[in-house]
PALOTOR-270694 format. One record per residue (C-alpha): chain; x, z, y; residue number from 1. Coordinates in pm, 1 decimal, always signed. Each point is the difference from the previous one (the first is absolute). Example, Ala and Ser with C-alpha at 12.3 -4.5 7.8 and 13.67 -1.06 7.14 Angstrom:
<lumlos>
<lumlo mol="A" xx="+1230.0" zz="+780.0" yy="-450.0" seq="1"/>
<lumlo mol="A" xx="+137.0" zz="-66.0" yy="+344.0" seq="2"/>
</lumlos>
This chain:
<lumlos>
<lumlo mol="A" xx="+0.0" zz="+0.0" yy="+0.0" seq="1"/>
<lumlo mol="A" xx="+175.6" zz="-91.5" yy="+324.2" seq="2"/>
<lumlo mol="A" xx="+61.4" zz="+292.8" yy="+273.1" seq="3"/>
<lumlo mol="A" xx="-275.0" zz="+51.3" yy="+258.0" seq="4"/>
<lumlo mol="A" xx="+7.4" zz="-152.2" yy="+344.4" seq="5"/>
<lumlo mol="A" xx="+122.2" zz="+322.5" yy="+193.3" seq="6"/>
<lumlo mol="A" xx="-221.8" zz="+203.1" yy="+191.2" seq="7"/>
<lumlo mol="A" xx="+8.5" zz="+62.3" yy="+390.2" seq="8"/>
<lumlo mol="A" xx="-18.0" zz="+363.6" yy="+174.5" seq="9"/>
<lumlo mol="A" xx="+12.4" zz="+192.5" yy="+299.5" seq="10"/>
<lumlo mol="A" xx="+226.0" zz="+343.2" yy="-21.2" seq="11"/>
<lumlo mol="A" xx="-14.3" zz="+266.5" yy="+283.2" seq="12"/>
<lumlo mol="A" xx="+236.3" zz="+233.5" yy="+96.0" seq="13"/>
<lumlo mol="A" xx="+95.8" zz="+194.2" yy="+296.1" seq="14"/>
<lumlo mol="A" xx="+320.4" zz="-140.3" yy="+66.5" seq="15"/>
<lumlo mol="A" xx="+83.5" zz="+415.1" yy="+170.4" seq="16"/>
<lumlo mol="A" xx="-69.8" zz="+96.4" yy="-389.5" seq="17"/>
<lumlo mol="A" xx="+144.4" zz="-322.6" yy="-160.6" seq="18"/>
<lumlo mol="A" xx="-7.0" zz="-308.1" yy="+146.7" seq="19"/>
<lumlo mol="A" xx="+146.2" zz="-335.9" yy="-122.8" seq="20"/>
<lumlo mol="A" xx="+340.7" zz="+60.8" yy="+103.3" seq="21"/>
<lumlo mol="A" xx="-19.2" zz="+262.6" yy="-214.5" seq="22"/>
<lumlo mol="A" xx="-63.4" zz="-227.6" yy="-302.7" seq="23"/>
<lumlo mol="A" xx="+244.5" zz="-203.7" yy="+117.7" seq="24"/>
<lumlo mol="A" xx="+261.4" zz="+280.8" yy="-11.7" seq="25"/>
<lumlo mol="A" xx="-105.3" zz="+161.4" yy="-336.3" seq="26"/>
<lumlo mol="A" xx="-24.8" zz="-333.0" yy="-202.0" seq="27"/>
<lumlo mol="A" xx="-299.6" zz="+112.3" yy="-266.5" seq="28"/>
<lumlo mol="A" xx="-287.7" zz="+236.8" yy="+83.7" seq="29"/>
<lumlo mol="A" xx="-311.3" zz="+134.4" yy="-125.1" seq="30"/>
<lumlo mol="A" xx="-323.0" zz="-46.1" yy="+202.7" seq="31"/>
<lumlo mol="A" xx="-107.7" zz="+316.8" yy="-69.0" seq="32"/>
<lumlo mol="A" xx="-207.7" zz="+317.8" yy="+170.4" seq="33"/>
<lumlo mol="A" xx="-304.8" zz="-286.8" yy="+35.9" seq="34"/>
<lumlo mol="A" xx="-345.6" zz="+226.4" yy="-58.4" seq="35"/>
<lumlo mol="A" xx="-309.2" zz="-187.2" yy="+138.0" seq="36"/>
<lumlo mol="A" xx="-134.2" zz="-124.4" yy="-316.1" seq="37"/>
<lumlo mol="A" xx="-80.8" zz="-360.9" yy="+84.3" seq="38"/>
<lumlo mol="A" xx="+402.8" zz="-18.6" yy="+117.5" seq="39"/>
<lumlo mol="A" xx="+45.7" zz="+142.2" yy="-316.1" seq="40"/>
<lumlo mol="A" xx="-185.7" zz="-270.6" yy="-189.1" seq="41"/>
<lumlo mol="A" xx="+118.3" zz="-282.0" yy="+208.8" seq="42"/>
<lumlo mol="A" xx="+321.1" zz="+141.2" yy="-110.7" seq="43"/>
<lumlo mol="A" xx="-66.5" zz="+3.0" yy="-360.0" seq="44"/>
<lumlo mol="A" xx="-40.5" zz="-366.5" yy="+16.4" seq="45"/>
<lumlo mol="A" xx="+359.2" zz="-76.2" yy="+112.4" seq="46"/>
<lumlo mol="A" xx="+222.5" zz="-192.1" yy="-198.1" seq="47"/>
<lumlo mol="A" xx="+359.4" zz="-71.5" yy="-48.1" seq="48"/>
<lumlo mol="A" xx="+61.0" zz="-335.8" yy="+260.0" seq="49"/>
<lumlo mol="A" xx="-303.7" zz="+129.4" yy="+209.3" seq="50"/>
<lumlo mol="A" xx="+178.4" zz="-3.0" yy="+346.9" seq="51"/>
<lumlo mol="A" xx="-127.7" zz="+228.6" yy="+262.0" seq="52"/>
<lumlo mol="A" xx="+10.4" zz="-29.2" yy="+403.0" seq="53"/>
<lumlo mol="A" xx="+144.4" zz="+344.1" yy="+111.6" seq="54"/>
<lumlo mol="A" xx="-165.5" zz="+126.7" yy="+306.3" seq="55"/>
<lumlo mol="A" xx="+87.8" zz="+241.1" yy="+277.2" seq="56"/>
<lumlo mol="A" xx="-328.5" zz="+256.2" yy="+48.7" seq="57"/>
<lumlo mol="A" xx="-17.3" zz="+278.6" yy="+198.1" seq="58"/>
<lumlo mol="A" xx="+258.6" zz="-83.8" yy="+244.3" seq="59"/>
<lumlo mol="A" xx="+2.1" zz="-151.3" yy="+347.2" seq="60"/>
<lumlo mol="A" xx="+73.3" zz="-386.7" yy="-129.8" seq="61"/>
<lumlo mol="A" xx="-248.9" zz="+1.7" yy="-307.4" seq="62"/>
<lumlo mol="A" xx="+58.0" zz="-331.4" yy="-193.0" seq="63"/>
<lumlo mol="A" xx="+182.8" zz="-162.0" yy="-284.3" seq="64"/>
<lumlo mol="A" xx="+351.2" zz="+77.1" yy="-34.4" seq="65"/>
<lumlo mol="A" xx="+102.6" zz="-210.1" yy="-276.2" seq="66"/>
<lumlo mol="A" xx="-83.3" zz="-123.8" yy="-371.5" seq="67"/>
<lumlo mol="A" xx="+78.2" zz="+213.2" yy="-306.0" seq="68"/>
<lumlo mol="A" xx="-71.9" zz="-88.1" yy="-435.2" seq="69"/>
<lumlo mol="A" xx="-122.5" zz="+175.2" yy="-232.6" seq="70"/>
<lumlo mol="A" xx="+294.9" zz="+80.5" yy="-251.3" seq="71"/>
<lumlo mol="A" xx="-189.3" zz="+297.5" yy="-201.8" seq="72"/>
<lumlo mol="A" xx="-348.9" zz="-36.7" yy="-129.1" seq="73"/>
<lumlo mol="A" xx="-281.6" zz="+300.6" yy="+65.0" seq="74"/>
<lumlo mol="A" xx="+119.0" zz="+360.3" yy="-197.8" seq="75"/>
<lumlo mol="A" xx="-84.6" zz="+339.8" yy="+103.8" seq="76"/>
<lumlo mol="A" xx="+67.2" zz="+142.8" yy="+334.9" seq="77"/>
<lumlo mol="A" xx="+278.3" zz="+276.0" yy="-31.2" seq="78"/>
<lumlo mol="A" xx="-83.0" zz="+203.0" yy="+299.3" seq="79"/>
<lumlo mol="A" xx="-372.7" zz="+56.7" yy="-179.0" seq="80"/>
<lumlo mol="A" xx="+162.4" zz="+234.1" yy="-244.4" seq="81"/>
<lumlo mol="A" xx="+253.8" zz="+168.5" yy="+256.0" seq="82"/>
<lumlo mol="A" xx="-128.7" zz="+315.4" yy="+174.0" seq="83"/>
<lumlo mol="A" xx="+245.2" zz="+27.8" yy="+233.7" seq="84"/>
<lumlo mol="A" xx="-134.9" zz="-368.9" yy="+139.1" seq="85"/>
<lumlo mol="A" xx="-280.7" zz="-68.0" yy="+305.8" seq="86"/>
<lumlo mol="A" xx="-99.9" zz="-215.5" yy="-284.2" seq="87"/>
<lumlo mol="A" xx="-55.9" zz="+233.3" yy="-273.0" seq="88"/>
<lumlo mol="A" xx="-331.2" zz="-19.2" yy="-195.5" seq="89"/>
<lumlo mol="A" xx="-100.6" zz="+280.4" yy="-163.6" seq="90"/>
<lumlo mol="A" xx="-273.0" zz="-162.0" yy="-179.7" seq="91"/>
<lumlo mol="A" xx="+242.9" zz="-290.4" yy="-129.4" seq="92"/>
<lumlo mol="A" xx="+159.3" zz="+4.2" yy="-349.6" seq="93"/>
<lumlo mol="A" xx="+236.4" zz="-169.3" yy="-254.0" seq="94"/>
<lumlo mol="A" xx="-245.6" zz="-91.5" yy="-191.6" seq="95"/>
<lumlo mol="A" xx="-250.1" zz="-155.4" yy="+281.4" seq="96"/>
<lumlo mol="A" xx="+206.1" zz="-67.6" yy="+301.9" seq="97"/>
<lumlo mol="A" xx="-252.4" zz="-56.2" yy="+296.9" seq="98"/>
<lumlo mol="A" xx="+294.1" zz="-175.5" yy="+227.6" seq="99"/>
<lumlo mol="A" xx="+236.1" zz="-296.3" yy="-60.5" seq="100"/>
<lumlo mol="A" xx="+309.2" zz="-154.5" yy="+182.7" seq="101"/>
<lumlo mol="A" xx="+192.9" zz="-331.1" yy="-29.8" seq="102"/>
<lumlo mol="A" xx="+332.8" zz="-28.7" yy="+64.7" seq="103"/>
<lumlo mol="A" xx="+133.3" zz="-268.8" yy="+286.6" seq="104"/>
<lumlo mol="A" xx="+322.6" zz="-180.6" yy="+116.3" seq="105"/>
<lumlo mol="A" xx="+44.0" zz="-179.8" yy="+375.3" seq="106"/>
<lumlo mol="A" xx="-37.0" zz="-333.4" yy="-12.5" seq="107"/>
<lumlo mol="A" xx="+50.1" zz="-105.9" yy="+359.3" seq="108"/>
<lumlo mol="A" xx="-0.4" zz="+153.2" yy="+372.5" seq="109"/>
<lumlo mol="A" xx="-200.4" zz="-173.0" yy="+211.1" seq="110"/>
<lumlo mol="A" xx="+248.8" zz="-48.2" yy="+320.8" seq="111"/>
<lumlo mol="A" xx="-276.5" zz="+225.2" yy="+193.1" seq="112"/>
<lumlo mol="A" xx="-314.4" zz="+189.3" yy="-69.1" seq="113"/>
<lumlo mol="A" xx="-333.5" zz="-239.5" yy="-13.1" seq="114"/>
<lumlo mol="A" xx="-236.8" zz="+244.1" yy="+209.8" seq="115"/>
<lumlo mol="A" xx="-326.3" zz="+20.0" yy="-97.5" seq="116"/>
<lumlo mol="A" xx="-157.7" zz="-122.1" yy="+289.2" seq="117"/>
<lumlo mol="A" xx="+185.5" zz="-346.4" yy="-118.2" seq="118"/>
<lumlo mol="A" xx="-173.8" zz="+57.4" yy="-329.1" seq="119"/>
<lumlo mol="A" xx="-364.2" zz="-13.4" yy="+178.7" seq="120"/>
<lumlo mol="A" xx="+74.4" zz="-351.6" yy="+165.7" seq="121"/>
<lumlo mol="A" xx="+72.8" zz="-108.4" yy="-338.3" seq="122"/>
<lumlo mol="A" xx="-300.9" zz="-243.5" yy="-113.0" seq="123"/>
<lumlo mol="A" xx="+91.7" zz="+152.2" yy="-375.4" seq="124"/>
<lumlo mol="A" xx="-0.2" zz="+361.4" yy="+116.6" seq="125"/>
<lumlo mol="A" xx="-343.0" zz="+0.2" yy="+105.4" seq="126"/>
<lumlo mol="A" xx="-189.6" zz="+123.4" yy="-277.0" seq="127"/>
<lumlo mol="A" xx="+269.6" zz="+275.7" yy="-107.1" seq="128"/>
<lumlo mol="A" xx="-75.0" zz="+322.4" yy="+2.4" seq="129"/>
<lumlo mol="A" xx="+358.9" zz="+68.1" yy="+137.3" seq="130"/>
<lumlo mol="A" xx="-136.7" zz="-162.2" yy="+318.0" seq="131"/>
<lumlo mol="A" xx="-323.3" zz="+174.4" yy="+34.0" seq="132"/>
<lumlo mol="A" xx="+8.6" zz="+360.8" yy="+186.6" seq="133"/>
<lumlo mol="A" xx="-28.4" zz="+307.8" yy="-246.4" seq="134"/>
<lumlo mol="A" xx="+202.7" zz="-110.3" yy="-316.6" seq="135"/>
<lumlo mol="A" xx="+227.1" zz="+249.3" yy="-151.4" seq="136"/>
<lumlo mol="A" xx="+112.8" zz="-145.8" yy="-316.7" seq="137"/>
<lumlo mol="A" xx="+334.0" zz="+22.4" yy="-38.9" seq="138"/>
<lumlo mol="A" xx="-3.9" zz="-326.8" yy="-286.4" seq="139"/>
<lumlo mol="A" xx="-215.8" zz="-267.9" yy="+41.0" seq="140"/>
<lumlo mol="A" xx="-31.9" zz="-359.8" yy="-152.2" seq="141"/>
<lumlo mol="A" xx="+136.5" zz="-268.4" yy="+211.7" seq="142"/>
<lumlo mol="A" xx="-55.4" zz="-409.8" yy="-80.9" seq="143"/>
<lumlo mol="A" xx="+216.9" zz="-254.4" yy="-52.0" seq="144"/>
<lumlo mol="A" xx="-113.4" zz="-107.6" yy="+343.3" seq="145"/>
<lumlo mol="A" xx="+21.9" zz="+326.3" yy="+206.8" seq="146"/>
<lumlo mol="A" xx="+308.3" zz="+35.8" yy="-161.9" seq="147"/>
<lumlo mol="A" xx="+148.1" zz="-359.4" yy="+82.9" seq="148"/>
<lumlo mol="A" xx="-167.5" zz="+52.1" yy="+352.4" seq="149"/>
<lumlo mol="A" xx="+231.1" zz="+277.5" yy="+82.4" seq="150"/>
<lumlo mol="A" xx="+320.8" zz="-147.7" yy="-128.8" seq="151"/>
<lumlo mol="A" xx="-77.0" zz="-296.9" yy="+229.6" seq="152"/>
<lumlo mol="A" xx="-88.6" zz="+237.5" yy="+318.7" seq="153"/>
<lumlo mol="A" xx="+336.1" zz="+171.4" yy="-72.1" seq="154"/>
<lumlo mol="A" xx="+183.4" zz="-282.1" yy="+24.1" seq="155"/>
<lumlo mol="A" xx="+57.9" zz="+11.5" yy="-454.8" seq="156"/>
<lumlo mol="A" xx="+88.4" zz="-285.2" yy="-181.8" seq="157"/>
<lumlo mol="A" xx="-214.6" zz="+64.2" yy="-337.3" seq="158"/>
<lumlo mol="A" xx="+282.6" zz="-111.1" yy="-202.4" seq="159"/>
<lumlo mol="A" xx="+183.9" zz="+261.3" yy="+104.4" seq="160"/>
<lumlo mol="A" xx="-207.7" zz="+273.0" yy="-119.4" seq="161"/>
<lumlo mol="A" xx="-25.4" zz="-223.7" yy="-380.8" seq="162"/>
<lumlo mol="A" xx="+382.8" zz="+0.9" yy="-57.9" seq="163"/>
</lumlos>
C-alpha cells in the first residue's frame, strides 16, 4: 500500500515558553502539555511526513514562524503521569492515557513571522477557524491550500519545504 499523502497542521506556541527558534535550537521535540480535547484529537491524527506551520500566539507579533514535520507518530503524553508537571492528570493512567504528543523536527524558518492579520487577507484563510476571533486550539487542521497560501505570502518556495 503506498504511504499517505501527508497531512497539513497548524501548531501554537508562545514563542516566551517555546517558540520556533527554540525547535530550531533543540533539533527534536515533543508537542506535548496539549489538553483541550479536540487539540488532543486533531493531534491523534498526525502522522509521520505530516508537516506543521509553527505559529507565534500570545505574543505581540502573533503569526507563523516557520514549518516543522512530524518525525514521531501520536504516544502518550509524559507530563500526564508526572505530578510535579502544570500538566499532570490525576485522572490519567498507563493503562488509558487521556493525552497524547507527537514528536517534531524544524523544517524551515520563514525569513520573518507571517502575522496573522496577513493570514485574514488570505482568500484561503477565510473560512479557518485560526482567523475567526475566539479560537484557542492550540492544533488545528490546515489544507493543502492554506498551507501553500502561506508559504507563498512568506515569500517560500514549496520545494523547499519537500526536500
Amino acid at each position: 500500500m503506498p504511504p499517505s499523502p501527508p497531512q497539513f497542521w497548524l501548531l501554537k506556541s508562545e514563542p516566551d515558553v517555546f517558540g520556533f527558534a527554540d525547535l530550531v535550537r533543540v533539533g527534536r521535540e515533543a508537542w506535548n502539555g496539549v489538553r483541550n480535547y479536540q487539540a488532543r484529537n486533531f493531534l491523534r491524527q498526525m502522522r509521520v511526513s505530516d508537516l506543521c506551520l509553527f505559529y507565534h500566539s500570545s505574543t505581540r507579533l502573533t503569526g507563523v514562524a516557520g514549518v516543522a514535520r512530524v518525525v514521531r507518530e501520536p504516544y502518550p503524553d509524559d507530563l500526564q503521569f508526572d505530578p510535579e508537571s502544570a500538566y499532570f492528570d490525576p485522572n490519567s493512567t498507563l493503562e488509558n492515557p487521556r493525552w497524547s504528543m507527537v514528536d517534531v523536527v524544524p523544517v524551515l524558518a520563514f525569513p520573518a513571522v507571517l502575522p496573522l492579520e496577513t493570514l485574514r487577507t488570505l482568500p484561503a484563510w477565510q473560512d479557518s477557524p485560526l482567523t475567526r476571533k475566539g479560537n484557542r486550539l492550540s492544533v488545528l487542521p490546515v489544507t493543502l491550500g492554506q498551507f501553500r497560501a502561506v508559504l507563498e505570502a512568506a515569500g517560500v518556495d514549496l520545494r523547499e519545504v519537500e526536500r
